[in-house]
N, C-alpha and C positions, 0 to 999 in steps of 0.2 A: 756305580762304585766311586767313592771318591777317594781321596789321598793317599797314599799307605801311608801304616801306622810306623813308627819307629820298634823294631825288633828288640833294642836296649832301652829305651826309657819311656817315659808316658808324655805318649806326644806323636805329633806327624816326623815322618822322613824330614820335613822339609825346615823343621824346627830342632834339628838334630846339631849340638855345636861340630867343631872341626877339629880333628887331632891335635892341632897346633892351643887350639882355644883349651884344651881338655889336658893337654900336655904344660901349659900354663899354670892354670887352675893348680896342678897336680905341685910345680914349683912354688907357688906359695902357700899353698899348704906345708909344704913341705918342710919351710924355713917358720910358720910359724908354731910348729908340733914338733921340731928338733929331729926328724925321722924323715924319712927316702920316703916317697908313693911316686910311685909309676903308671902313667895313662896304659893300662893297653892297648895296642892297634885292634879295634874291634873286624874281626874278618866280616868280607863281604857276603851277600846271602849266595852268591854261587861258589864261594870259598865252604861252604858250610859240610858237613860230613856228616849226613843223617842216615840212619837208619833204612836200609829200602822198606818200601810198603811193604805190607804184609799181605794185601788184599787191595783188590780193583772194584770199581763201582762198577755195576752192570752199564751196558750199552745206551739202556731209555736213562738211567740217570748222568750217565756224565755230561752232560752236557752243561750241567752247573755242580759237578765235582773238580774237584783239585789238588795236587797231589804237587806242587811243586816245592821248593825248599821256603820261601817266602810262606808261603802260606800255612804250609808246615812245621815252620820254626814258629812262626809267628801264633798259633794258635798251641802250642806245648804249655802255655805260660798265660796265667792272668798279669797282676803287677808286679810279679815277681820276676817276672823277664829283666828287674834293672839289678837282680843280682847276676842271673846268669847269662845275658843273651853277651854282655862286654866280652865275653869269653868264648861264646859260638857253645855253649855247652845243649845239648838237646837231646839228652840219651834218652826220650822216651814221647816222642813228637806223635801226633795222631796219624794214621795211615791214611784217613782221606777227611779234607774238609769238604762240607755240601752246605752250598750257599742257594737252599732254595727259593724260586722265586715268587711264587706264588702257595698257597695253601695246600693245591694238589703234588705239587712237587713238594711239600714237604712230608706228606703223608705216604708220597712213596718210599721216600728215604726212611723214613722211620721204621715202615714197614719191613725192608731190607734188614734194617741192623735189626728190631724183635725178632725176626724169623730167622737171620743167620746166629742170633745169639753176640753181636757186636754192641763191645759197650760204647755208649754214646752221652755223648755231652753237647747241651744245649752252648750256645756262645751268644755275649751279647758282644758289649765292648769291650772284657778282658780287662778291666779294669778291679777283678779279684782280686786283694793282698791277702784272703786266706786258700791259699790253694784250692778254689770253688769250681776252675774250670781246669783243674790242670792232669791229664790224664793217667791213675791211678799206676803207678810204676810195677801192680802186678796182674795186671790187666791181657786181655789178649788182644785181637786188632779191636783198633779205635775208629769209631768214625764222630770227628768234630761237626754239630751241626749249628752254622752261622748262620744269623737272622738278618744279617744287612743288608740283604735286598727286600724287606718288609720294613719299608721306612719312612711310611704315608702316614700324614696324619688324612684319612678318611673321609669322617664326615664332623659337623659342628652342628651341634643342636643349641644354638643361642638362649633360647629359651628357659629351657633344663640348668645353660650353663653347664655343659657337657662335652666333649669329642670326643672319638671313634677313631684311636691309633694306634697304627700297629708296631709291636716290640720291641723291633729290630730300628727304630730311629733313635739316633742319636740327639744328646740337649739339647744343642744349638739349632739342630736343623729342626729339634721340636718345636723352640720356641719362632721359631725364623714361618713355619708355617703356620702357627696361630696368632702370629704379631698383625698380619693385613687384616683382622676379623676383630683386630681391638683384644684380643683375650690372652692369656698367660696359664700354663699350667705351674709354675713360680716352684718347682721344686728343683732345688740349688744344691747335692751334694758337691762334696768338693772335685769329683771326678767328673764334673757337668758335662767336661769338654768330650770324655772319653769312656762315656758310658751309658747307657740304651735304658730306654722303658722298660723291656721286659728285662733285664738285669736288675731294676730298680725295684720291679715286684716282684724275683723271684730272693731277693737277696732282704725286702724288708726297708731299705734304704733310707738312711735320714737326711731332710733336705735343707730350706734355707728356715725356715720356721724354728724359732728356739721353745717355743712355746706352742700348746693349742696344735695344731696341725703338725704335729712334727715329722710321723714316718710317711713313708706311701699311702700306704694301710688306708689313711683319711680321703685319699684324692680318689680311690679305686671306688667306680658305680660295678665294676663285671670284668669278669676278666676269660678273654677264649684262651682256651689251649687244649693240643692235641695229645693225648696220652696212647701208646698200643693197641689199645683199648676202643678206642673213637675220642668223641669229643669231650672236652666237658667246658660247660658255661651256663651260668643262671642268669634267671630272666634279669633285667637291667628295673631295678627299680631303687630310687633315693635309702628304703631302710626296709627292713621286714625283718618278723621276729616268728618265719616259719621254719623253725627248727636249727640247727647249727648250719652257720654258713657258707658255704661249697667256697666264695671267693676266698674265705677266710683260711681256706684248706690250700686252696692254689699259692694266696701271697707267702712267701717265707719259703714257700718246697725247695725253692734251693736247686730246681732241676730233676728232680730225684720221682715226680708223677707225671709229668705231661712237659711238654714246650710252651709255653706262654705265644702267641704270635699277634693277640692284639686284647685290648679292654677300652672298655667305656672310660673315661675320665673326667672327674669333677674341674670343672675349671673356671676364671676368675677373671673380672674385667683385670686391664693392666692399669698399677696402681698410679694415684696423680697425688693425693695429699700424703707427707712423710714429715717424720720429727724423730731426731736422731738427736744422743747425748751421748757422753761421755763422762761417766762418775769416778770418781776414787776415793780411794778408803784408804785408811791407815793400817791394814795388816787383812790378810787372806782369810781371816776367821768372820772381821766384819764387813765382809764383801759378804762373802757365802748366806752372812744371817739377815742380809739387804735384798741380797736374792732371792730367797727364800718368801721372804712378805711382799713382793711384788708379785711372784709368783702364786703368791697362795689369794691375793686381789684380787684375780683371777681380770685383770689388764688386755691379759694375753697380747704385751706385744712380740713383733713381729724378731726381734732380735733380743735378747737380753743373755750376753755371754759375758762371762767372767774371766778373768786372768790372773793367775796366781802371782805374787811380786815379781819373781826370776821369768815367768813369761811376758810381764807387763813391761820391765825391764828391757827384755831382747828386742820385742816388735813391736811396744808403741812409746819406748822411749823414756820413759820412767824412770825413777832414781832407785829401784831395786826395795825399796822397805813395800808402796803402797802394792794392792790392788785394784784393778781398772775393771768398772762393770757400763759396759758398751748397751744402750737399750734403743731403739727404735719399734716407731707404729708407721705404720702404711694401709691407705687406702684407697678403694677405686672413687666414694661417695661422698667419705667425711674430713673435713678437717681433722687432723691430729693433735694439734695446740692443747684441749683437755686431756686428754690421753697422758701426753707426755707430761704435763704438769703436775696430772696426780701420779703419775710413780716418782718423780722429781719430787715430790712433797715426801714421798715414803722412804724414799733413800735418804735425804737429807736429814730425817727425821733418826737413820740409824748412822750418822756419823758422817753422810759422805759430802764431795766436795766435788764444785761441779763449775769449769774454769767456763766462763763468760761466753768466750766463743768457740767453746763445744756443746752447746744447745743451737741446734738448728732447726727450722720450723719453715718446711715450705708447701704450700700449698697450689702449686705451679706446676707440679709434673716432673721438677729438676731435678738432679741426684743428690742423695745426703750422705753423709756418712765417708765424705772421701776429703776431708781434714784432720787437724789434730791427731789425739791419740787413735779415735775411730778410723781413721783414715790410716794410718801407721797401723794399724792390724791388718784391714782390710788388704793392701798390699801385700803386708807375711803370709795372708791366707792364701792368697793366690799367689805364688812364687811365681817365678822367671829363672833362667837359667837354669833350666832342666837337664841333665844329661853331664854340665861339669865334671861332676864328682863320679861317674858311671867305673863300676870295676877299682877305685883306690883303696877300697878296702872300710872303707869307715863306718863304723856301728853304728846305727840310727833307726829309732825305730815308733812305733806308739802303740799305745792302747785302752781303749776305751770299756767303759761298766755302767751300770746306774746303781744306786741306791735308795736307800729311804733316808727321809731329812734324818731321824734318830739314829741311824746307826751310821751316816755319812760320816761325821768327823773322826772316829774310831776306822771308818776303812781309810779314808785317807790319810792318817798317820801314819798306819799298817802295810797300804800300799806302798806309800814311797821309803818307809826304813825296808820293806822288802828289797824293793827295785837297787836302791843304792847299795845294801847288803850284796844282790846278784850283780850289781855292776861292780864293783869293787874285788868279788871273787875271780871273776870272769875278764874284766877288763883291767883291773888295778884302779878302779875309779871311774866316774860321770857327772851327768849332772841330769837331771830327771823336772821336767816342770807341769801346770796343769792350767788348762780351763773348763767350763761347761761349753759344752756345743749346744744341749736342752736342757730346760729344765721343766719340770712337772709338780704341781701342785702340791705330791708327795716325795717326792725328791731329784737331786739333781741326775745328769748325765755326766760324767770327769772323762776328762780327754786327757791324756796322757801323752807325752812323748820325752822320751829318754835321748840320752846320747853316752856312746864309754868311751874311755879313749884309748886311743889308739897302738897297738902293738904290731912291729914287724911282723910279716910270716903267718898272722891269724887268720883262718877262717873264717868270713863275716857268714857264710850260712849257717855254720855248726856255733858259731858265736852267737848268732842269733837265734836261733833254736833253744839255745839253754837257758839265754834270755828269757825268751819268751815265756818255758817252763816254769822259772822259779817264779816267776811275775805274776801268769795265771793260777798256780798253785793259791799264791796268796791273796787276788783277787776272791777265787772260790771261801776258802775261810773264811775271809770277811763278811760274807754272805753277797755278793757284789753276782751279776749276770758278768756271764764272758766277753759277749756281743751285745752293745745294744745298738748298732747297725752298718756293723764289718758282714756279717752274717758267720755262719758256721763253717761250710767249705771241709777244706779237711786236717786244717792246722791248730780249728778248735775242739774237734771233737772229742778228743779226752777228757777235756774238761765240760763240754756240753751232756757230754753221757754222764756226771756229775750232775750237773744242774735240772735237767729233764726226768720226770718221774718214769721207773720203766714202765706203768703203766701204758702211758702215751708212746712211748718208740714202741709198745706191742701191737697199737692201735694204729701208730703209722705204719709198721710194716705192713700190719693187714690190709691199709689202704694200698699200697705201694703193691703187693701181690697183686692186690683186684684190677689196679688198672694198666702193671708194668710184669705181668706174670714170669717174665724169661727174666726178669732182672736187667735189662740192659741200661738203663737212663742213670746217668752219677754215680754209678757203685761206691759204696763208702760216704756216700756225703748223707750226713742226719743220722743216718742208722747203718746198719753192717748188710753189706750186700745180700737180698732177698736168693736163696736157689729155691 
């Protein structure tokens, strides 16, 4: 086991700021929003007041069960613990978490909750913002089951360009054991730090690739996981076209058919030649239609994200009218100098403007992309100062869709006269901005994030809930996906039971009976609890 995680925000304990810092923070906000926020004193974990268990783990399993307040606060909640844990609120924490340690110990536990009829929840790193881990508030005893003792990367088949790791590892310790062997599995969500393989396959995950490779989905040769049932995993081979694909069933479940606990993984020398730029454009329309012809060149580089003026503005500095479209290639074998030249010919070619020393070209192994504008993102993307703002009450939020090229400019109008329509009711006003995280030959991925402001006395969960309603409503209209890689959980499902044919939720429950008969695994999440 290593660190504990922070109960309030996403992050270790040990990365946690200090009342006095957070009580700060809280002061200048304060003065410069004309309105009082108050830090809370976040109580301590044996200050906490949870519910008693409801149920004990038998004798052969407690040995790696857990039933304390830590552990039990701490697993209530994916990443939504930074609305509620500032407050100690936990009226509905899991009765035992089981952190098994090997395969056989998890097959016992599993066993226990299908035959007592316990619902149960796979955990990775908690790093859900759609309530995907968080245990169903009408539920009867819960048993959380944590993969963080299944955190090997196994075996490396050089050859293949392949590994053999199991679920429950975390990014860094991912890449930290494939770094000695020369290789990289180079999937970069933004939760890297605090979030697991198999969370990464069962949730669909998008990673550092803006293009070409973008979800899990691509790096997955097989994936094992346990269901009720027994196992299930198919034979490990590069591609086959005998019949619908079993991994393809596993990735995306959400939790809701088996445990994931480890898969085959495609993986990639670590990369030495890179070329990184920095474009802008005179208006958010001729970014997008820049984008778009790069993308449809099929380049496939490694990064090419856009940013709307008001985002270009915030984080990489910009005068507020342009947009910034960010591109890099990366290699383990080739130079990048043609690469970047020819999309650098295709952008400029639609208006853009590309300042001298934001073309970087190195073919040495070095890092690109941590100057100028690119370099000014790159930082906003990876924030600091986590936990400041924890409990002040402030509405902030995001949300992502994809589209097709043709109907993108109509949802994005739509979406954001939506969003400022719902912020403006709800809050009295915000400010709402956008980038691409992916994009796709037929169209892009919009990332979204809002902000309302601030009112005495509000509710930021009930504020954000309405949010989110009006927002996704008008997502759905537009023709736009809810999720294209938050995943489902259970914050989306009104609107995914929209978007999904009911044919398929008929076909997945029937899967979901066959291999989870008592219903116990994610009730609620994908489809409506199987009895």
């Amino acid at each position: 086991m290593g660190e504990r995680r922070s109960l309030w925000m996403f992050g270790l304990e040990s990365e946690e700021p200090s009342y006095e810092q957070r009580v700060e923070t809280a002061a200048a906000l304060s003065s410069r929003l004309g309105v009082e926020l108050v830090a809370p004193r976040i109580p301590a974990v044996d200050e906490l007041e949870l519910r008693p268990p409801r149920i004990s783990p038998p004798l052969r399993l407690s040995p790696f069960c857990r039933q304390d307040n830590w552990e039990r606060a701490y697993h209530s909640y994916g990443n939504d613990r930074t609305l509620h844990g500032p407050f100690g609120r936990y009226p509905n924490p899991p009765d035992v978490v089981a952190h098994p340690r090997d395969e056989a110990e998890l097959e016992a536990v599993l066993e226990w909750c299908s035959d007592s009829g316990y619902c149960t929840i796979p955990y990775g790193g908690g790093s859900s913002v759609v309530g995907g881990v968080t245990p169903p508030a009408d539920a009867g005893p819960v048993v959380t089951i944590a993969l963080d003792e299944l955190d090997r990367v196994l075996e490396i088949d050089p050859v293949s360009r392949a590994a053999r790791i199991q679920a429950g590892v975390f990014g860094p310790a991912l890449e930290d054991q494939l770094r000695p062997a020369g290789f990289t599995l180079r999937h970069f969500p933004q939760s890297f730090t605090g979030s697991t393989l198999g969370g990464w396959i069962a949730t669909r995950s998008g990673g550092h690739y803006a293009t070409n490779h973008t979800h899990i989905d691509e790096f997955v040769e097989t994936v094992r996981m346990l269901t009720p049932q027994g196992w299930w995993e198919a034979r490990r081979l590069p591609a086959s076209g005998a019949g619908p694909d079993p991994n393809r069933l596993a990735i995306g479940s959400e939790g809701i058919l088996g445990i994931i606990t480890e898969a085959w993984m495609r993986i990639q020398a670590r990369p030495v030649f890179r070329a990184t730029a920095s474009v802008r454009f005179p208006s958010w329309e001729a970014g997008y239609e820049a984008t778009r012809q790069v993308a449809q060149a099929k380049l496939w580089p490694a990064n090419l994200r856009l940013l709307d003026p008001a985002l270009a503005a915030a984080s990489a500095g910009l005068d507020g009218t342009q947009s910034v479209l960010i591109v890099s290639f990366e290699s383990a074998e080739l130079s990048q100098r043609p690469e970047i030249e020819q999309a650098l010919s295709i952008l400029r070619a639609c208006g853009g403007t590309v300042p001298d020393d934001e073309v970087v070209v190195d073919d040495a192994g070095r890092a690109t992309g941590r100057s100028g504008a690119a370099g000014a993102w790159r930082n906003a993307f990876i924030p600091s100062g986590a936990g400041l703002t924890a409990g002040l009450g402030l509405i902030g939020n995001t949300f992502e869709t994809a589209i097709t090229w043709d109907r993108w400019p109509e949802l994005d109008a739509s979406v954001r006269e939506a969003t400022a329509r719902v912020l403006e009711e709800v809050c009295g006003g915000g400010t709402v901005n956008c980038r691409f995280t992916h994009v796709y030959t037929d169209g892009p991925a919009p990332y979204y994030t809002y902000g309302g402001r601030y009112r005495p006395g509000m509710d930021p969960v009930a504020v954000l809930a309405e949010l989110k309603a009006g927002i996704s409503d008008a997502v759905m209209a537009a023709g736009g996906t809810i999720t294209h890689h938050h995943a489902v959980g259970r914050e989306h499902r009104p609107w995914y039971d929209i978007e999904r044919p009911e044919l398929f939720a008929a076909a997945l429950k029937a899967a979901k009976r066959a291999v989870d008969p008592n219903g116990v695994l994610n009730p609620g999440v994908l489809v409506d609890p199987v009895t």
